[in-house]
C-alpha angles and dihedrals in degrees: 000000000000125000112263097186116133094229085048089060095036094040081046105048130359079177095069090041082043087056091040095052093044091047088045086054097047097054101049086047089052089052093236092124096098129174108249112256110251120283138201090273081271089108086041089062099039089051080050098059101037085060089056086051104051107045076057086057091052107054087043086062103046094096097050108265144034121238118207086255099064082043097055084045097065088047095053086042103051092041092056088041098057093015091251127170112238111268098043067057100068097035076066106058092041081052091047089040090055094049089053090047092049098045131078096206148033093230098086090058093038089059096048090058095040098054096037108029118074118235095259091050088054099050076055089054093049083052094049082055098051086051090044080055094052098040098103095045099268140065100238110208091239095053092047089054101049088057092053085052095046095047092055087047096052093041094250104147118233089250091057100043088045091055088049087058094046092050095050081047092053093050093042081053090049091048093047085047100057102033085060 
């Protein structure tokens, strides 16, 4: 499966990012960027999660790749969240991992969960990101920074954010346990 990481394409191609950026600015000079017509709240749930997805993707991606067990992780992830088989799953992670690759910024995702996601569910989604971290077996400096960043954008306090790190340790420390 190819590496859907932002910096890949980026570190792979500025020409593609170059093509992507121009394209971006024609069309919203020819006026063909239009707002989606409303929708029966259908579009609203799929951008949520999506969000969810992609901030996942993302922190999958801080240290420069994504395994197969940060991979399978999402996957997992997304499936328990919004209650997917495995394979919807996994559409929506390459669906996720598109939208990372094709934006220049987190606040568009961080918007989305802030104005759609209760206080209880981001703090969730703080604790998806910490087990997206620890998927490959080490915290890497970049992906624990990136949750610090996401918990201050989407208003979870550092406390929070600190218990949901030592509950997906705790876990980590039952699985090794009992696969031993």
């Amino acid at each position: 499966m190819p590496n859907l990481c932002r910096y890949w394409v980026v570190s792979s191609g500025n020409s593609v990012l170059r093509k992507a950026m121009i394209e971006r600015i024609k069309a919203l000079l020819l006026g063909e960027v239009k707002n989606p017509p409303p929708g029966d709240g259908k579009d609203m749930e799929d951008d949520s999660r999506v969000a969810a997805a992609a901030l996942l993707v993302e922190a999958a991606c801080m240290d420069g790749t994504i395994d197969d067990s940060e991979r399978g992780t999402i996957v997992q992830l997304l499936g328990a969240k919004f209650g997917l088989e495995a394979e919807a799953a996994a559409e929506l992670m390459a669906t996720a991992s598109r939208a990372v690759a094709e934006s220049h910024q987190l606040f568009a995702f961080i918007r989305v969960i802030n104005d759609r996601y209760s206080h209880d569910e981001r703090v969730g989604i703080i604790e998806m990101l910490w087990e997206v971290a620890y998927a490959d077996g080490h915290l890497h400096d970049y992906e624990s920074n990136l949750v610090r960043r996401v918990s201050g954008l989407i208003h979870v306090p550092d406390r929070e954010s600190g218990d949901a790190r030592k509950r997906v340790l705790a876990r980590i420390k039952l699985a090794l346990a009992t696969t031993a």
